[in-house]
Structure formats: structure tokens, C-alpha cells
Backbone as JSON Lines, residues from 0, in Angstrom:
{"i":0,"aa":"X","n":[0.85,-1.17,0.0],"ca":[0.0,0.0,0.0],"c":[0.89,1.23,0.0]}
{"i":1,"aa":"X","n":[0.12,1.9,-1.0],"ca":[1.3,3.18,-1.14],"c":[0.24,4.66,-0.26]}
{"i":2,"aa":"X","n":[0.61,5.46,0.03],"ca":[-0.41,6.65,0.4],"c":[0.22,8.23,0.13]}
{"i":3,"aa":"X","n":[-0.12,8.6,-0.29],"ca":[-0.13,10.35,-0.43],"c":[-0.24,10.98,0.54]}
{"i":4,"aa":"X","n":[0.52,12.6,0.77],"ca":[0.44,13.45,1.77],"c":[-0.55,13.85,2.48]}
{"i":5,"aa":"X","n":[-1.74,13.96,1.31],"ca":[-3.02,13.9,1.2],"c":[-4.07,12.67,2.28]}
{"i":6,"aa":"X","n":[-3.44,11.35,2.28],"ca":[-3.88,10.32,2.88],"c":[-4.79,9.68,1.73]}
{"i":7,"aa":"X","n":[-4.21,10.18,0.52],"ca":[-4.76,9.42,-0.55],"c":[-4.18,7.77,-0.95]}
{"i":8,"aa":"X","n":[-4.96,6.43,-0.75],"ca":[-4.39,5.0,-0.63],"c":[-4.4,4.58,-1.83]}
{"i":9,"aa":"X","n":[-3.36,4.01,-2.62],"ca":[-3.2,3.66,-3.39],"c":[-2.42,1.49,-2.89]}
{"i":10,"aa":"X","n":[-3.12,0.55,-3.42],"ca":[-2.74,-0.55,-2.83],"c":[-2.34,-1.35,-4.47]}
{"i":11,"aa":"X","n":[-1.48,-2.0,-4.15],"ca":[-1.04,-2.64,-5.55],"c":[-0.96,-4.22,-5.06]}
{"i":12,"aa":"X","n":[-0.61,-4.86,-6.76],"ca":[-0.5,-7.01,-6.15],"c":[0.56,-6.73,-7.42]}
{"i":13,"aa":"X","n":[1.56,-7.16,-6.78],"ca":[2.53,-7.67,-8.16],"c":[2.87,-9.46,-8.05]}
{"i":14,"aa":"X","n":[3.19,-9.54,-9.43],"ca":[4.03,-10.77,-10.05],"c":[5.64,-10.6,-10.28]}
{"i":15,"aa":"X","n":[6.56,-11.38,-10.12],"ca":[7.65,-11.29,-10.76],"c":[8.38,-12.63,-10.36]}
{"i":16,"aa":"X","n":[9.44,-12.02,-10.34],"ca":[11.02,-13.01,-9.94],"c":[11.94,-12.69,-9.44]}
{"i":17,"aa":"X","n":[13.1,-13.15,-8.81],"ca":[14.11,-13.1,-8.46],"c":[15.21,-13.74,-8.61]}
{"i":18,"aa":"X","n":[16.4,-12.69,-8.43],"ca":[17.4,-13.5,-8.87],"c":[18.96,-13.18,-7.88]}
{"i":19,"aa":"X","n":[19.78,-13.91,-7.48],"ca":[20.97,-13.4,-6.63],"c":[21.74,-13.22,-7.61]}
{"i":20,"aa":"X","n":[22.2,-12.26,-7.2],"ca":[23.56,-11.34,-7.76],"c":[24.76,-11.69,-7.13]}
{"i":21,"aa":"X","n":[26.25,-10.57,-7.27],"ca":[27.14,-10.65,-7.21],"c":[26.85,-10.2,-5.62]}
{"i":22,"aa":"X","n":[27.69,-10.84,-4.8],"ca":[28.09,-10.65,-3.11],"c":[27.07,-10.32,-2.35]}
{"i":23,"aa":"X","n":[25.53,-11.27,-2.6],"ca":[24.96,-11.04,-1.67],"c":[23.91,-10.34,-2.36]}
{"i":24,"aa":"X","n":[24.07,-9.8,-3.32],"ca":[22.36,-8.69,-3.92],"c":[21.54,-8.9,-4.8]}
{"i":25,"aa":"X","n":[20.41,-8.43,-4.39],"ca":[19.51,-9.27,-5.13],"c":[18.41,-8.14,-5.91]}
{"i":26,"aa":"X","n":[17.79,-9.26,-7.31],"ca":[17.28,-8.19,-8.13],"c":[16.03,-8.82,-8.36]}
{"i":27,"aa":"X","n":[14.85,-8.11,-8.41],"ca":[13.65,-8.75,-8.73],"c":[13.05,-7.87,-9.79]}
{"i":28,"aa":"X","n":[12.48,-8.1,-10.42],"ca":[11.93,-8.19,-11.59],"c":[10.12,-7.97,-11.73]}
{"i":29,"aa":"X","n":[9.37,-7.4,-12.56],"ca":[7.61,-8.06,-12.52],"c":[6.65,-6.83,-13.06]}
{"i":30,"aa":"X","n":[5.87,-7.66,-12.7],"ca":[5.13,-6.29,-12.94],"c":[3.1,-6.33,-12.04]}
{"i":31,"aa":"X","n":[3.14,-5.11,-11.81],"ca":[2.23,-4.54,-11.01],"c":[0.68,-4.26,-11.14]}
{"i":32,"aa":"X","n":[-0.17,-4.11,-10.55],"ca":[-1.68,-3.47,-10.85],"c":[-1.58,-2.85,-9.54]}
{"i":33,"aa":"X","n":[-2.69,-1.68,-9.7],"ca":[-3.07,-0.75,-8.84],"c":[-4.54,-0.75,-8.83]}
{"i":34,"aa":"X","n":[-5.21,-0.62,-7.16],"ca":[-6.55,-0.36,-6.51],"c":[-6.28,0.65,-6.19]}
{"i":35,"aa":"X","n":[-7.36,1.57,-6.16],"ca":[-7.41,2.72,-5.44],"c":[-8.97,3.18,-5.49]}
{"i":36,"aa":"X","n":[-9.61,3.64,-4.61],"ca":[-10.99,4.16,-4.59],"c":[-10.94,6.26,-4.67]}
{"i":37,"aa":"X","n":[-9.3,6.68,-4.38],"ca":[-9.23,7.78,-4.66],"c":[-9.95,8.19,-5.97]}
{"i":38,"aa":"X","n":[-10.7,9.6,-6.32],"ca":[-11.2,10.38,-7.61],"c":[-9.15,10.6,-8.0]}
{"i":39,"aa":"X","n":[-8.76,11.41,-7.52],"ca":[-7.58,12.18,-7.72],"c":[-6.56,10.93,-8.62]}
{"i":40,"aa":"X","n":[-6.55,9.93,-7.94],"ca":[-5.62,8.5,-8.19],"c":[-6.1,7.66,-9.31]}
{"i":41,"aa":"X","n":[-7.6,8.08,-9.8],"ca":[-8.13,6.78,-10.41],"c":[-7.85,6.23,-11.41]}
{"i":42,"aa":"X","n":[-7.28,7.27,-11.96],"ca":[-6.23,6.82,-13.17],"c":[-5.65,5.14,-13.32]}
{"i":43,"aa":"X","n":[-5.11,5.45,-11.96],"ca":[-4.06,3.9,-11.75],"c":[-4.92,2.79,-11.92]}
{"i":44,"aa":"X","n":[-6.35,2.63,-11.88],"ca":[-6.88,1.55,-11.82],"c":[-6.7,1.06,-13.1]}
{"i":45,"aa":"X","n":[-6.44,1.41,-14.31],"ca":[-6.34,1.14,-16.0],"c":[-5.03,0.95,-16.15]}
{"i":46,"aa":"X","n":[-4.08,1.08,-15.31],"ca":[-3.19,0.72,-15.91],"c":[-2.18,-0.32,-15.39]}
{"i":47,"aa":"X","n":[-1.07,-0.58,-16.13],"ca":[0.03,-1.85,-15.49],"c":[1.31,-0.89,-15.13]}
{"i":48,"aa":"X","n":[2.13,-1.72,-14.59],"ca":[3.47,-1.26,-13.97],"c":[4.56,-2.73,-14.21]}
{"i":49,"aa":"X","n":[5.47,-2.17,-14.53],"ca":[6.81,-2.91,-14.45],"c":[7.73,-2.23,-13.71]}
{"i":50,"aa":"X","n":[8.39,-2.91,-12.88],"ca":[9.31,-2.8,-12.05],"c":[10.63,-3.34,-11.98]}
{"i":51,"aa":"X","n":[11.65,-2.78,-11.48],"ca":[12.35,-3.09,-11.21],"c":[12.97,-3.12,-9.7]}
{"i":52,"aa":"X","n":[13.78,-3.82,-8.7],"ca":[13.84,-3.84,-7.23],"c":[14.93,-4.61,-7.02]}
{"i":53,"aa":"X","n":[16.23,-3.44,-6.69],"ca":[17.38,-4.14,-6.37],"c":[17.55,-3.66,-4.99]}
{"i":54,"aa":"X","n":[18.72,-4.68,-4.29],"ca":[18.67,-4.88,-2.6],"c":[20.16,-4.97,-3.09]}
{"i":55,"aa":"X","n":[21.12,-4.16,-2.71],"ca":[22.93,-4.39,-2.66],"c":[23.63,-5.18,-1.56]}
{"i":56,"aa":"X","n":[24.77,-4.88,-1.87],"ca":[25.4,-6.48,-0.28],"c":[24.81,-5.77,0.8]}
{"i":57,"aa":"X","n":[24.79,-4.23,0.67],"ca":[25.04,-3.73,2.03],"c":[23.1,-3.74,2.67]}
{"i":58,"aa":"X","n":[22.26,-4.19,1.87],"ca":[20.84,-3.72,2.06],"c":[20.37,-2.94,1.4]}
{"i":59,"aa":"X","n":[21.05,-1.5,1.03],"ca":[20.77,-0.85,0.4],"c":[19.14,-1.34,-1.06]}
{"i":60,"aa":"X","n":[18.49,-0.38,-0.99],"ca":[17.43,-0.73,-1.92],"c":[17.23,0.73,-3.18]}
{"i":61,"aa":"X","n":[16.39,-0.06,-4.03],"ca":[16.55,0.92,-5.08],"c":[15.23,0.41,-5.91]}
{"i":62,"aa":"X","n":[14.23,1.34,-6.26],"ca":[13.21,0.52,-7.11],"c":[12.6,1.72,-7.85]}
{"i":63,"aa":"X","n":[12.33,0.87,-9.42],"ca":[12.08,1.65,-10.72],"c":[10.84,1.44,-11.11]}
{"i":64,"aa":"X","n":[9.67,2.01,-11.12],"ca":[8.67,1.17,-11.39],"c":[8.11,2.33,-13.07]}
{"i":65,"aa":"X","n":[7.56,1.59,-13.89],"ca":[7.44,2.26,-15.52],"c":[5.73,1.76,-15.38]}
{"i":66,"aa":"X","n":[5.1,2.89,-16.15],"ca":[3.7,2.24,-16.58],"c":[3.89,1.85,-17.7]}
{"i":67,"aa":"X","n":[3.23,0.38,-17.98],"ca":[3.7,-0.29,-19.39],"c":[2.48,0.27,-20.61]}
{"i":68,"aa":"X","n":[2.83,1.23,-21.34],"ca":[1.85,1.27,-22.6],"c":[1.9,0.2,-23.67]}
């Protein structure tokens, strides 16, 4: 569940994969849908997401997410 400053909820379900990397880090892969009952947000309900979600040796995280046209 994602939320806005606003307290606007945005909740997603993804699919993907994973895979270990070099010394420990790991990369996952997939792609996304979005719920939301927000007017402002509703957009997201039509569309998909691909992602990307890497974790480094140290923990470190990092994530890319694209709406797929």
C-alpha cells in the first residue's frame, strides 16, 4: 500500500522473480496493478506497472517502477 500526503491509498499485487547477484544482492523483476478508490488516483486503476527492485550487499534498496503502454 502506497499513500499520499493527502492520505490518498493507493494498494497494488505484483508478479515477478528473483534473482541473486554478485556478493549477496539481489534483483527482482515483474510487474504490477493498482486499486485505489481515490477520484484524484483513479487513473491507476487502468493501468500496469513494471518494475524493477534491487537490494545491494550492504541492504541498500533501489526501485524503478514504468507504466507499461
Amino acid at each position: 500500500m502506497f499513500a499520499t500526503l493527502e492520505g490518498e491509498a493507493v494498494t497494488w499485487r505484483g508478479i515477478g522473480t528473483g534473482s541473486f547477484q554478485e556478493a549477496g544482492a539481489v534483483r527482482y523483476v515483474g510487474c504490477l496493478s493498482f486499486t485505489t478508490a481515490s477520484t484524484k488516483l483513479a487513473r491507476l486503476n487502468k493501468i500496469a506497472g513494471v518494475f524493477e527492485f534491487n537490494v545491494d550487499a550492504a541492504g541498500n534498496t533501489q526501485t524503478k517502477t514504468w507504466e507499461w503502454k
